[in-house]
N, C-alpha and C positions, 0 to 999 in steps of 0.2 A: 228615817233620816231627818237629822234637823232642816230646817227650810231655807237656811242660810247657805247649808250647803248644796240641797237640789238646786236651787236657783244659780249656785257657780258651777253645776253641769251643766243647767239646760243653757246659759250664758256663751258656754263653752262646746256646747255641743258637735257648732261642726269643725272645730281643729281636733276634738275627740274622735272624730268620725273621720277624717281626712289621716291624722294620724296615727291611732293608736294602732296597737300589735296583741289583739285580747288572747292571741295562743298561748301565748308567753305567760298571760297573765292566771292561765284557768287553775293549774297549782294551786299556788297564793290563794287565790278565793277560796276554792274549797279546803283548804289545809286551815284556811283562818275562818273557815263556816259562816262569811259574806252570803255565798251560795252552795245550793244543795248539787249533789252529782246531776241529778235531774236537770235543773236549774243548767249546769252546765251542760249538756246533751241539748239541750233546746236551740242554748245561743250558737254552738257549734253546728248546727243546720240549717241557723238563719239564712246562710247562701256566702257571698264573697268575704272577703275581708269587711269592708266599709259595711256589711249589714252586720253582722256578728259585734261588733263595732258600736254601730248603733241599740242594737239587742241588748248588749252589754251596758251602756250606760243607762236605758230605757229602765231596765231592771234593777240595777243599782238603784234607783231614787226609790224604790217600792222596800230596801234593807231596812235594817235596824239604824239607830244612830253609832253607831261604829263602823256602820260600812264606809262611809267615805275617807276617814283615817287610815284602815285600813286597805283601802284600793289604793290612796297617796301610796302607802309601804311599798305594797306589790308595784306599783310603777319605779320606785326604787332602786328595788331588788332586780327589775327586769332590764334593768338600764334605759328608762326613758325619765328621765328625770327632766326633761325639759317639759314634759306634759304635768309632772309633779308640780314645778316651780308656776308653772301656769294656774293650778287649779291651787293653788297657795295664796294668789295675788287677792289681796281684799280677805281673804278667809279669817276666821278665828283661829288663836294656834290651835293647834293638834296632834296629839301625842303618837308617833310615827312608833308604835309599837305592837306587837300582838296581843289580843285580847287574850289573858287566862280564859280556858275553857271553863264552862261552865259544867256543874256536875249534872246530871241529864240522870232525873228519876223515870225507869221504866213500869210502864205500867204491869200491875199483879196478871200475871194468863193463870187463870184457872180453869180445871179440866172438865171441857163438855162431858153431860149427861150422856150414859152407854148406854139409857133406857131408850129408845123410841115407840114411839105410839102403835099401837096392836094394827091401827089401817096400813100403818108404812109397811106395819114385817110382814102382812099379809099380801103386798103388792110385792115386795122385792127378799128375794132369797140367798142374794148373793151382797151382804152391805159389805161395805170396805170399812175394814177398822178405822174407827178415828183416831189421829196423833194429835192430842190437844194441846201441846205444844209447839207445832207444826203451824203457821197462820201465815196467810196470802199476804204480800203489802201490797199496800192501797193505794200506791202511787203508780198510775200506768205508766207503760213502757215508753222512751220517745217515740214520736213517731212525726213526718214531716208536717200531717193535718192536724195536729194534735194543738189544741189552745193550751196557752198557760193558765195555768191557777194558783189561785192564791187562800188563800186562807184569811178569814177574818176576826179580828179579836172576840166576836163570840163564834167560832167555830164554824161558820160557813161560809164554804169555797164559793168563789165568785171568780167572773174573768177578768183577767186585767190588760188581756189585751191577744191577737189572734197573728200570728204568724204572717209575714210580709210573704208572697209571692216570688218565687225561685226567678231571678231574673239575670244569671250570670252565664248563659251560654256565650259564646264569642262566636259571628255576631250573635246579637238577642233577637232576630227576629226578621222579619220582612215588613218596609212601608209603602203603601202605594199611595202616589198623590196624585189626585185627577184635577186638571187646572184648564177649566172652561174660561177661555178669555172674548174670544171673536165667536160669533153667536151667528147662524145661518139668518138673511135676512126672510124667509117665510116665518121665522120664529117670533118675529114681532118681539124681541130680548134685547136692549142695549148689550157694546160690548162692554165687557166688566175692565177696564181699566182699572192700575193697579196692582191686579190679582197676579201679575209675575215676581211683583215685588215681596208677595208672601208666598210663592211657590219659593223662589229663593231660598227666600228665612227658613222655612221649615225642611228643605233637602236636607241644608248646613245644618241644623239642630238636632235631626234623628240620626244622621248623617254621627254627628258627635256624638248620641246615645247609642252608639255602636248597632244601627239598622242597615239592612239592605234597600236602599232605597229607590223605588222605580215609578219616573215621572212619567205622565198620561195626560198630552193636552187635546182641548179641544174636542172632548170624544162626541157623539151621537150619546142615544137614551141606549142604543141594543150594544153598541160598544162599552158604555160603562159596565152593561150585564154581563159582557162577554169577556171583561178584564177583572171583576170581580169574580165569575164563575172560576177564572182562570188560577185567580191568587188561593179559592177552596182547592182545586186539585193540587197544589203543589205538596210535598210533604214536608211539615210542621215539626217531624219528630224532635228533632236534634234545635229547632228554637224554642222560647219561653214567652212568644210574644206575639202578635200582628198589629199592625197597625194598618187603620187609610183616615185619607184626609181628604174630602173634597171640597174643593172652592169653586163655585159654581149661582148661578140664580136658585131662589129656590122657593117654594107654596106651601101651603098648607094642603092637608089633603085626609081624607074620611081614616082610621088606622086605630086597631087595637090594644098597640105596644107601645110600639114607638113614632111621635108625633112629626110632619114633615114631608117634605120629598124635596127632591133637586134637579134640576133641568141638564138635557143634552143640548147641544147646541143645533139639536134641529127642534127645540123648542117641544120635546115628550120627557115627560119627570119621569123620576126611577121615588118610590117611596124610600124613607129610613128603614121602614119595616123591612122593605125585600131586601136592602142593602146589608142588612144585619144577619138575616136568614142565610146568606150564601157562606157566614163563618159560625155561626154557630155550632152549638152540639152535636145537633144531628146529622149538619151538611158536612161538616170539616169535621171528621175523626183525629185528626192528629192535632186540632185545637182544643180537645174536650180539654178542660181542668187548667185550659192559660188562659189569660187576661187577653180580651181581641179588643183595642181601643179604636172611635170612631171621632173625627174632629169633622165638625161642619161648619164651615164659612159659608152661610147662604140665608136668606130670610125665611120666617116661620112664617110670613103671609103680610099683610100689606100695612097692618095698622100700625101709625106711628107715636111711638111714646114720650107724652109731655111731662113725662115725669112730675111730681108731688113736690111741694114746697117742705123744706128741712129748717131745725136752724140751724145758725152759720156756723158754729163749730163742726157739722156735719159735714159741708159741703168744702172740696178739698179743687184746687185748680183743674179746669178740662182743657183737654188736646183738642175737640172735635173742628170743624175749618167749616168755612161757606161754602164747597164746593163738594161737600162728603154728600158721595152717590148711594142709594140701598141696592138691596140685590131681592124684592120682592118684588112678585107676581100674585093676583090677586087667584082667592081660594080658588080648587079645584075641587069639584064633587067625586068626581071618578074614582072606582076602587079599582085595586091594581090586582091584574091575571094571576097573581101568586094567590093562592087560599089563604089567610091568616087565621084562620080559627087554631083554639090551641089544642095541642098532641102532646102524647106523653112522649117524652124526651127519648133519643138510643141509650142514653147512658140513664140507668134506674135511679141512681143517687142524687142526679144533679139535672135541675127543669135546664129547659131548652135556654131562655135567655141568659144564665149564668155566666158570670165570667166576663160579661160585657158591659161595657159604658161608650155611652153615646154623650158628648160633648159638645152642644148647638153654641155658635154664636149670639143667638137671639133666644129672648124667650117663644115658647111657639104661637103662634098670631100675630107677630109685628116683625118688623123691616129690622138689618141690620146694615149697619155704614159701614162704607169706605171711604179712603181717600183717594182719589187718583193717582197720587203721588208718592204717597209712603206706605200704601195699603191697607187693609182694613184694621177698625181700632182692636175687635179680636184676638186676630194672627198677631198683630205686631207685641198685642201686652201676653198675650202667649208664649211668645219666642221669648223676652227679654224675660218674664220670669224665670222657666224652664233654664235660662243662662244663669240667674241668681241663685234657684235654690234649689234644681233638679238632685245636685249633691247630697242635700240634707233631710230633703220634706217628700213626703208622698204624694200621689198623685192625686190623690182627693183635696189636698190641702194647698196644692199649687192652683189647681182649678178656684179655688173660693179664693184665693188673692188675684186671678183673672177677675174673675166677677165682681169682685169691688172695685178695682183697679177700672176698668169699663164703664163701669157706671158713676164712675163720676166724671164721665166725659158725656159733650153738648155736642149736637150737631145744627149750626147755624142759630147756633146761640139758645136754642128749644129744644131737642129731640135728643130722647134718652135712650140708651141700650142696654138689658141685662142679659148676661150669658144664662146658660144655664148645663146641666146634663141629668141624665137617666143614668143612673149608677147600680148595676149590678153585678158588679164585684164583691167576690168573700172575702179578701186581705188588703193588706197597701200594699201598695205596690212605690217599689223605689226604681227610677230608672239606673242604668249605670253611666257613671260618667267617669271621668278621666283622671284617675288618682296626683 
């Protein structure tokens, strides 16, 4: 595809994705060899509308230079012509016709040798005739886990890219939010002021990505165990998703996997490790093979980041205030009663942490801010992206404009924050939102 025109997809991409109708359009493409039948079986499993949608133009920019004239046509033909006159705007003209076919030389089959080697006929008595005009195609069958491939100008298939995660059940999922505010005073914990104001945002947020959502304040360490223990027994079949989110104080702490812990408000941490074990593979059977996401609001441990001198075209205006609180507790050595050493997975196919990402506020070893007032800088550039771009962008891609968007904010004019997460997911993952 010429680059004049990728660039007025990807420009256009989410009224493409917000509007288009790609059932209508699968005909036309394949009648005008845009795309292979395959090709269309793929995008037709991407999942809802708005993924199929997306799949569809994603693969479009990978055509020939005729594909985009072409798709113009089929939009046409399909009666949506107001996506036509859209993707027209600024373009080169282009000839809104069908491409002549091309004459398609097939390759000479000449007939395998009927001799076989004297060891073969003396192991096997019984060959099957060969039909040497008879040949397997070498294009596999769709299948949902199936990666696309692509072929490249000297003949080797490469990927170009791996199937987004099935996320259209209604709802998708269950979220539990655990929101430690008022902290027992033997705990030696301020309370987390604030932290209502991003329990809030995130009900209303998942709330809008079509979750079930169940708020959990102020638990103890054996209550968060016993509410998380709770969300693994539930059955997962019929969703595509779990979520939790705790906002709480939180340490650093000795860990194999994954780095952290978070406080009950009688001042005993739960690690990330354990909190991750109760959804994984082998505890939650009806979560094998979905995305289980974890968001932590809470400090990786105490040290505070003065962040590194840039120059100034790098540094972009911060939010941060004089009065922004952390939520760190200095390390703890203690290992946590769960075993972590690793096991081989229930499911043979896929290791135990699969499927999971872990989402921290902070990087792990330093303090993460809030404000008292408008909540922490996280949660808040969390929710407001999540509101910008959940429509259009994956979740791996919403998390890095978090992480930039953070870090260029000051706390009392010195003190830096970068998010960060552990990402072990096999696809993107798009949420759904509200057509």
């Amino acid at each position: 595809m010429e680059e004049v025109h990728r660039k007025i997809l990807q420009r256009n991409r989410t009224n493409l994705v917000t509007d288009l109708h790609p059932s209508s359009l699968y005909d036309g493409l394949l009648e005008k060899g845009v795309f292979t039948q395959d090709m269309i079986d793929e995008i037709k499993s991407a999942g809802t509308r708005r993924d199929q949608a997306r799949k569809l133009v994603q693969d479009l920019e990978t055509r020939g230079s005729r594909a985009f004239p072409l798709f113009l046509l089929c939009l046409e033909q399909t009666d949506q012509q107001s996506l036509a006159q859209l993707l027209q705007c600024g373009a080169p003209a282009v000839q809104l016709q069908p491409a002549t076919p091309n004459k398609v030389d097939l390759p000479v089959v000449r007939p395998l040798p009927l001799s076989l080697p004297t060891d073969f006929d003396q192991q096997r008595k019984d060959v099957v005739p060969i039909h040497p005009t008879q040949r397997p195609s070498l294009t596999p069958s769709p299948s949902p886990e199936r990666e696309s491939m692509r072929t490249t100008p000297t003949g080797r298939i490469r990927r170009d890219s791996i199937q987004s995660y099935k996320m259209d059940a209604s709802p998708c999922g269950h979220c539990l939010i655990i929101n430690n505010v008022e902290f027992e005073p033997e705990s030696e914990l301020n309370n987390r002021k604030g932290s209502n104001v991003d329990c809030d945002k995130l009900e209303g947020r998942f709330k809008a990505l079509n979750f079930i959502v169940e708020v959990k304040t102020n638990l103890k360490q054996r209550q968060i165990k016993h509410a998380l223990s709770a969300l693994s027994q539930k059955d997962h079949s019929q969703y595509d998703c779990c979520v939790v989110i705790i906002l709480s104080h939180g340490t650093e702490v000795s860990h194999s996997r994954f780095p952290g812990a978070v406080y009950g408000v009688d001042g005993q941490h739960v690690p990330i490790q354990l909190i991750t074990n109760y959804l994984n593979g082998r505890h939650c059977l009806s979560l094998q093979g979905k995305p289980k996401l974890f968001f932590i609001q809470a400090c990786g441990g105490g040290e505070q980041d003065t962040g590194f001198e840039v120059s100034p075209d790098e540094v972009e205006p911060s939010i941060g205030g004089a009065d922004d609180q952390t939520d760190a507790i200095p390390m703890s050595s203690s290992s946590d009663s769960l075993s972590m050493s690793d096991e081989v997975d229930a499911r043979a196919t896929l290791p135990t942490p699969s499927d999971i990402l872990v989402s921290y506020s902070t990087f792990p070893g330093y303090v993460s801010w809030r404000d008292p007032q408008a909540g922490s800088w996280y949660i808040e550039t969390l929710d407001c992206i999540l509101e910008e771009n959940a429509a259009t962008e994956d979740l791996a891609t919403i998390l890095m404009m978090v992480n930039h968007d953070v870090s260029q904010n000051s706390a009392k004019g010195v003190y830096k924050q970068m998010p960060g997460s552990f990402n072990f997911l096999r696809k993107p993952l798009y949420f759904q939102t509200k057509a």
